[in-house]
Backbone as a printed PyTorch tensor [residue, N CA C, xyz], in Angstrom:
tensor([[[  2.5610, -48.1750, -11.3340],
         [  2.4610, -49.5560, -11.7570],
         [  1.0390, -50.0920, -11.6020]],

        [[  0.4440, -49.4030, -10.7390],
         [ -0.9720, -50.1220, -10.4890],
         [ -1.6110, -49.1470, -11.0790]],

        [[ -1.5830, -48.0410, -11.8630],
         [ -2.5690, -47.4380, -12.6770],
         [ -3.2390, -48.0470, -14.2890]],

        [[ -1.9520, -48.5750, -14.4850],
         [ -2.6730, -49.8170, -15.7820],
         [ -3.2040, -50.6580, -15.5700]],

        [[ -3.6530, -51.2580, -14.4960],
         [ -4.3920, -52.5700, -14.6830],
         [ -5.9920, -52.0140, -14.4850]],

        [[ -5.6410, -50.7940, -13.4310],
         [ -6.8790, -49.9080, -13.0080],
         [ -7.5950, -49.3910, -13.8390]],

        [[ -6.7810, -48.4800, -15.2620],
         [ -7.2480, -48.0530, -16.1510],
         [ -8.0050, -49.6380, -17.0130]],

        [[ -7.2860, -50.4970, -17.4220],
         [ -7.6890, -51.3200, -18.5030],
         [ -9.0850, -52.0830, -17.7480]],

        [[ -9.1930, -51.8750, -16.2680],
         [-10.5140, -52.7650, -15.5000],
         [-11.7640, -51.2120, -15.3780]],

        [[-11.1680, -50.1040, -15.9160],
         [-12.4730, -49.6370, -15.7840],
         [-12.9550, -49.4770, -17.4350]],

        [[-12.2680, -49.3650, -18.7930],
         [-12.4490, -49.6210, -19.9910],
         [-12.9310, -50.7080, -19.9310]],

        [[-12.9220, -52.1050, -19.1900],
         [-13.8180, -53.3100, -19.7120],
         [-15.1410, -52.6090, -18.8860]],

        [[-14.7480, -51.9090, -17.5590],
         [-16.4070, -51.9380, -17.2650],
         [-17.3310, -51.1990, -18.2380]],

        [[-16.4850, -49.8470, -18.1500],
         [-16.9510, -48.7290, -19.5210],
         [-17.7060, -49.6810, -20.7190]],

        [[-16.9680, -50.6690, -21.2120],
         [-17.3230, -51.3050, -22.6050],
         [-18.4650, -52.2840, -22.2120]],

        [[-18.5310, -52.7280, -21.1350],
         [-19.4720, -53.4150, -20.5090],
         [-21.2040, -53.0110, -20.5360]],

        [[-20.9620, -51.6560, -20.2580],
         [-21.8340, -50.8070, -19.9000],
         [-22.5860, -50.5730, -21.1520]],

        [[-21.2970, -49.7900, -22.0650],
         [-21.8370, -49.2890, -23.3420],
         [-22.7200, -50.9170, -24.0950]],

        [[-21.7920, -51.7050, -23.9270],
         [-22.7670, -52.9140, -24.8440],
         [-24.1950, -53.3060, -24.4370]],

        [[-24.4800, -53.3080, -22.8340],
         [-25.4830, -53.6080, -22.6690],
         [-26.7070, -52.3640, -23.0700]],

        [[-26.3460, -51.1040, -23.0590],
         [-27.1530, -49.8940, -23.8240],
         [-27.3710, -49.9180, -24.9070]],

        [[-26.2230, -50.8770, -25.6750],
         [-26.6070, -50.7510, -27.3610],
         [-27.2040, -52.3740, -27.4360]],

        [[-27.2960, -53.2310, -26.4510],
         [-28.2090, -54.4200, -27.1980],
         [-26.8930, -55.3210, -27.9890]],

        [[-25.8590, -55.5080, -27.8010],
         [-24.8680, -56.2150, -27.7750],
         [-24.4240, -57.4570, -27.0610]],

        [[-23.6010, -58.1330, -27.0570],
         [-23.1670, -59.4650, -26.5020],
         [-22.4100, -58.1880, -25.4110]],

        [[-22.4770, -58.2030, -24.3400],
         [-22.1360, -57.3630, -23.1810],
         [-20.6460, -58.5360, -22.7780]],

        [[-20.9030, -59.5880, -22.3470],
         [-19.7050, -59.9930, -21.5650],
         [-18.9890, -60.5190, -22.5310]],

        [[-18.9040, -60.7430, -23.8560],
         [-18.1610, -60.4990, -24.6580],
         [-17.1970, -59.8440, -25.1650]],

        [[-17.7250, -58.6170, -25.0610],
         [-16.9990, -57.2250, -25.3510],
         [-16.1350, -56.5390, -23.9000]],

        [[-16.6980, -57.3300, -22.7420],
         [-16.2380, -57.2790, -21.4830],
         [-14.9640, -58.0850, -21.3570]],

        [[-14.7210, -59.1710, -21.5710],
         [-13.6370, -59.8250, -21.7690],
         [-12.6640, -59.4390, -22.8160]],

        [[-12.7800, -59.0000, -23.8970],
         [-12.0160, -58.3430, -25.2100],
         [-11.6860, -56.9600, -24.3600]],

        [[-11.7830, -56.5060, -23.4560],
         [-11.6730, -55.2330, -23.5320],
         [-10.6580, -54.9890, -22.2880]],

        [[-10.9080, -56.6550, -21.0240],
         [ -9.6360, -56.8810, -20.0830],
         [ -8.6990, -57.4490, -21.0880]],

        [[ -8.7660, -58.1350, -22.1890],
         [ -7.2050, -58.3610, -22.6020],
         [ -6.3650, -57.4810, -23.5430]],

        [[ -7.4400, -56.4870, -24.0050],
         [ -6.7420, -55.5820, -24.8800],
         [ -6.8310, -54.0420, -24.5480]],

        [[ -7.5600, -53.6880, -23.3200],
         [ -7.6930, -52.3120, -22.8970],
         [ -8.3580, -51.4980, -23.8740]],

        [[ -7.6500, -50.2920, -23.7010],
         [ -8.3360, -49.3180, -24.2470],
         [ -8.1540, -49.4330, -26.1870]],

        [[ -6.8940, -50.1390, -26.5530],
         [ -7.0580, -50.3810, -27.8260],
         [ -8.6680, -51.1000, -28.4320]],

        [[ -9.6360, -51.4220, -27.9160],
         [-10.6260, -52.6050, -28.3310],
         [-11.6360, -50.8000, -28.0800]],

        [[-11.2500, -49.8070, -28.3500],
         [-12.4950, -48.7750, -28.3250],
         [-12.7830, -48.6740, -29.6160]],

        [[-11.4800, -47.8920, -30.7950],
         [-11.9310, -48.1020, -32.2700],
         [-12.9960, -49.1680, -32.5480]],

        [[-12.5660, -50.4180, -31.8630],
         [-13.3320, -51.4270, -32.9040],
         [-14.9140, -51.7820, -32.4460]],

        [[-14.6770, -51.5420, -31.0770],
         [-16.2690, -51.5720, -30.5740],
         [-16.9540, -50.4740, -30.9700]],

        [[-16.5550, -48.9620, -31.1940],
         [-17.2950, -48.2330, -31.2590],
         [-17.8360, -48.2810, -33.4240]],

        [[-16.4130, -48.4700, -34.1440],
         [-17.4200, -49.1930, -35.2760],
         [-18.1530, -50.3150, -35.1120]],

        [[-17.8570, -51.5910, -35.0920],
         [-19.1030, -52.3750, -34.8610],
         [-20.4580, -51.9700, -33.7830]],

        [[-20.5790, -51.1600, -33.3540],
         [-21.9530, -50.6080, -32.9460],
         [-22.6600, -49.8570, -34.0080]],

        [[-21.5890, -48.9130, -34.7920],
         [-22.1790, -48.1900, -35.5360],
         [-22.8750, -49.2460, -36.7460]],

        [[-22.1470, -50.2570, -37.0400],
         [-22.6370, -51.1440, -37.9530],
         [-23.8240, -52.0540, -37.7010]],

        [[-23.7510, -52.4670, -36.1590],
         [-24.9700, -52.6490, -35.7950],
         [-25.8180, -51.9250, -36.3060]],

        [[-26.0720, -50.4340, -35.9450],
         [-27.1560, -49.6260, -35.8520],
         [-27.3660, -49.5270, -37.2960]],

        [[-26.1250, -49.5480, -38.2870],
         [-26.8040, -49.3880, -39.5270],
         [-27.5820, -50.6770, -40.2470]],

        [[-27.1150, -51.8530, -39.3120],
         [-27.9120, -52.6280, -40.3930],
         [-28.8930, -52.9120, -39.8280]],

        [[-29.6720, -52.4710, -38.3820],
         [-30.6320, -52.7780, -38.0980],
         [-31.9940, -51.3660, -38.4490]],

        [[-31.1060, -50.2030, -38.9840],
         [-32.0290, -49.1450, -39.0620],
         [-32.1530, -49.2020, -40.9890]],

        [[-31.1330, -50.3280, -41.6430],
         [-31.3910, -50.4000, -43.6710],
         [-30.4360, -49.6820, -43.2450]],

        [[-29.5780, -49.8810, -45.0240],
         [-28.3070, -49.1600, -45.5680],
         [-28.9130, -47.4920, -45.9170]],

        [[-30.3360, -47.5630, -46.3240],
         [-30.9700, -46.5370, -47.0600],
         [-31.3510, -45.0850, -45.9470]],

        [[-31.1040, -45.5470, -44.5440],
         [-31.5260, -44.4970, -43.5250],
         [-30.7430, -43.5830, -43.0130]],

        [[-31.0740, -42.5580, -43.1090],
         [-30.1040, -41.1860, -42.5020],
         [-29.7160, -41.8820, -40.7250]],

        [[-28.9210, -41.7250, -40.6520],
         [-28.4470, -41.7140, -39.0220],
         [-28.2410, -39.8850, -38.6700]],

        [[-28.6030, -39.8430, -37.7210],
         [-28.8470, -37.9440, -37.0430],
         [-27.9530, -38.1770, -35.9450]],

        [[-26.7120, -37.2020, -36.4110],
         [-25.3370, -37.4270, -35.1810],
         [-25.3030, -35.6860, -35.0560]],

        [[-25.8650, -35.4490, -34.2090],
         [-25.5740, -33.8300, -34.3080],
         [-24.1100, -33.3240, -33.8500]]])
């Protein structure tokens, strides 16, 4: 019973973390991520990618090896 709240408080820190590395609204994505857990990963991890594309032009290769 106490492993879900544990899991969903280390995914906000996780998401916490990741936003402030990518230059994101950090406690934003920190709060979205205690009320919805691990579901809020799909959507953070596209909107980063969309970040990165619109700050690198539509026209630029991204290198994901």
């Amino acid at each position: 019973m106490l492993l879900v709240p544990v899991v969903w408080l280390m995914v906000a820190v996780g998401v916490y973390i990741a936003a402030l590395r990518s230059g994101m609204a950090a406690l934003r994505w920190a709060v979205a991520a205690i009320f919805t857990g691990p579901l809020l990963l799909p959507l953070f991890n596209s909107h980063k990618r969309l970040l990165l594309r619109r700050a690198r032009g539509r026209n630029a290769g991204l290198f994901r090896p």
